[in-house]
C-alpha positions, 0 to 999 in steps of 0.5 A: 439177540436170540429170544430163543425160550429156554423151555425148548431146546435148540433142535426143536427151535431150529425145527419150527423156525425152519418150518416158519421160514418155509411157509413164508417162502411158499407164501412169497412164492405164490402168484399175486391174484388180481381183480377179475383173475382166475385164481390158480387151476384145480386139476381134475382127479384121473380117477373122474376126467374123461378119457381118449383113446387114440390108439386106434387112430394112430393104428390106422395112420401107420397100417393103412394110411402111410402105405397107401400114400406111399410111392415106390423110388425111395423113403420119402416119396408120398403122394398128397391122397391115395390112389395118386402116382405122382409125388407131392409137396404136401404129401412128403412134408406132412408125411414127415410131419406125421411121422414124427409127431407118432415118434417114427421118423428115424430113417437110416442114413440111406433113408434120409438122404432118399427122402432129401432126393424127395423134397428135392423135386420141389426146388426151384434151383434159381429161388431155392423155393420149393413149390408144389406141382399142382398148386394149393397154397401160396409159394411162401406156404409151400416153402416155409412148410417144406422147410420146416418138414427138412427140419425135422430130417435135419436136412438142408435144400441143395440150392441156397433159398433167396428172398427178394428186396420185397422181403427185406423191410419186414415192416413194409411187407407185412403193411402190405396184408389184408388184416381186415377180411384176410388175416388167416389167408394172409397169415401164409405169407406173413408167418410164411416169410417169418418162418423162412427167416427162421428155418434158412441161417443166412436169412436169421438177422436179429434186426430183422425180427426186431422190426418183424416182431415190432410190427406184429405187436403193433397188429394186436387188438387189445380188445380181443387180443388177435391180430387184425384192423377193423375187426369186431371188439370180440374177434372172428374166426378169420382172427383166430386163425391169422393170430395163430401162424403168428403166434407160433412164431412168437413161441420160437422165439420165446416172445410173447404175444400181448393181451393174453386174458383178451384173446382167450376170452375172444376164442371162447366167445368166437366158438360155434355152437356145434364146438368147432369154428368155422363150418368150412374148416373144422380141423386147422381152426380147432389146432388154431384155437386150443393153441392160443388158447393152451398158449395164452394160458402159460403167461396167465391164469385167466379162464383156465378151467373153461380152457379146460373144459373147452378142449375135453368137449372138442376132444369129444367131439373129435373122437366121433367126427374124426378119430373114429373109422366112420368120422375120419371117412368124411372128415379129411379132406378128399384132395389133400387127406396127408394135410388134413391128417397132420391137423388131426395128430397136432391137435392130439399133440397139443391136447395131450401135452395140455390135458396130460396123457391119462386123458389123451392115451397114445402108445408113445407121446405125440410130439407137436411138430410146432414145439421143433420148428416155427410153421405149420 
């Protein structure tokens, strides 16, 4: 029966009730905070929030750099650093990697199969790998990250990539990694095989990532939310970039990595002084650490202001130390400067996409390869 009151008509009745049935709605729909949890992220107005111009870096990478890399024979051949003639894993995969994250890569027809020949000189016809010529990475690196760089051409290796019977229990294979003083290390053959499993369609089986996944989920502390055995309660570096070549894995597969408030405060914690996290490795650590931690944060609201501010700082700190013509002439790796450069961009990316691009400018979007393909 209808207690509707006769003073007000039925317009104005519908009006209010309306207006009453939408608050609570709005209200249901808001997420249930728990002791000890952030309450939800106050957004910096753009008129106050620091600003990074990457124009400039990017400017460099598509005049001066990519020239420089590039060797004649067709699209796609590059060597790993300038001044070198000879064509190399990690000089064509990150090439494409680059390319791509910059919104470049849009090969004619011709092109792309050139740079298929590229990738091409890679391949072991019996395994179907794909090794450097002069190693610098494990062979499940070299071909989960060629694999991966195909991806983003759309092209697939000439000969069938194959995986030995030592692959075939992912269980029994991930068991047999360090995770206590190598986790980053063993974390290219761990995701590496994961990655491939992905990238190759005759590799995909559903019960074989049902047992892989299972066993990562087992590797996880909850004290810190890393992967790893033994570690201290508050995590190490060595965690956070094994966690990492994981934790992309999971985001393919739209799973989710358990513990997500304890990992975030673990990366917070783990961060050195000078904002990076480890003194050797300043670029793959820092892409490592803003992915957990911008990852983490969209299954929950925990710290998110001191994300936030953590990656302002490290964009900051970027700009000088590798953004800038001064910082970038010591910052990337003199042996494998194309890796490096990837590293850069993908950090961009990923702070681009979590701070937005009135913070991060660019001419056209960065695009993380990660969010395409699982491995990096």
């Amino acid at each position: 029966m209808s207690h509707q009151n006769p003073s007000v008509t039925r317009a104005e009745f519908l009006r209010r009730s309306a207006q009453g049935l939408g608050a609570i709605t709005v209200l249901s729909a808001l997420p249930t905070i728990s002791r000890g949890e952030t309450a939800a992220p106050k957004f910096t107005p753009a008129s106050s929030a620091p600003t990074f111009d990457l124009r400039e870096f990017v400017n460099w990478i598509v005049s001066d750099f990519e020239p420089s890399a590039r060797l004649p024979g067709g699209a796609g051949r590059y060597a790993r650093k300038p001044g070198e003639s000879v064509p190399e894993l990690y000089g064509t995969s990150d090439m494409a990697c680059i390319l791509y994250s910059l919104g470049r890569l849009h090969p004619t027809e011709p092109e792309r199969q050139e740079w298929a020949a590229a990738f091409q000189i890679f391949q072991k016809p019996d395994t179907g790998w794909l090794v450097e010529k002069s190693r610098t990475h494990d062979p499940l690196h070299n071909t989960a990250f060629a694999l991966a760089a195909m991806q983003l051409l759309d092209l697939t290796p000439e000969h069938p990539v194959k995986m030995g019977v030592e692959f075939a229990d992912p269980r029994a294979f991930l068991t047999t990694l360090n995770w206590k003083t190598a986790v980053y290390n063993e974390s290219h053959k761990g995701a590496g095989v994961g990655a491939i499993h992905a990238l190759v369609p005759s590799l995909n089986s559903p019960a074989w990532f049902d047992a892989y996944f299972a066993t990562c989920d087992r590797l996880f502390d909850p004290a810190n939310g890393m992967m790893g055995r033994d570690k201290p309660p508050g995590g190490d570096s060595d965690q956070v970039g094994g966690t990492f070549h994981y934790g992309f894995l999971y985001e393919h597969f739209n799973r989710h990595m358990p513990y997500p408030e304890a990992r975030i405060d673990a990366v917070l914690r783990t961060q050195l002084p000078d904002g990076y996290w480890r003194a050797d490795n300043h670029l793959w650590l820092t892409l490592d650490a803003i992915y957990l931690m911008t990852r983490s944060l969209r299954y929950t609201t925990h710290r998110h202001d001191d994300v936030r501010a953590c990656v302002r700082r490290l964009m900051g700190i970027l700009m000088r130390d590798v953004f800038s013509p001064e910082g970038r002439k010591t910052a990337l790796s003199p042996n494998i400067p194309v890796h490096s450069i990837t590293a850069a961009i993908s950090i961009a990316a990923e702070a681009q996409k979590f701070l937005g691009a009135q913070e991060v400018i660019t001419e056209q979007p960065l695009r993380l390869v990660l969010d395409r393909r699982p491995f990096i």
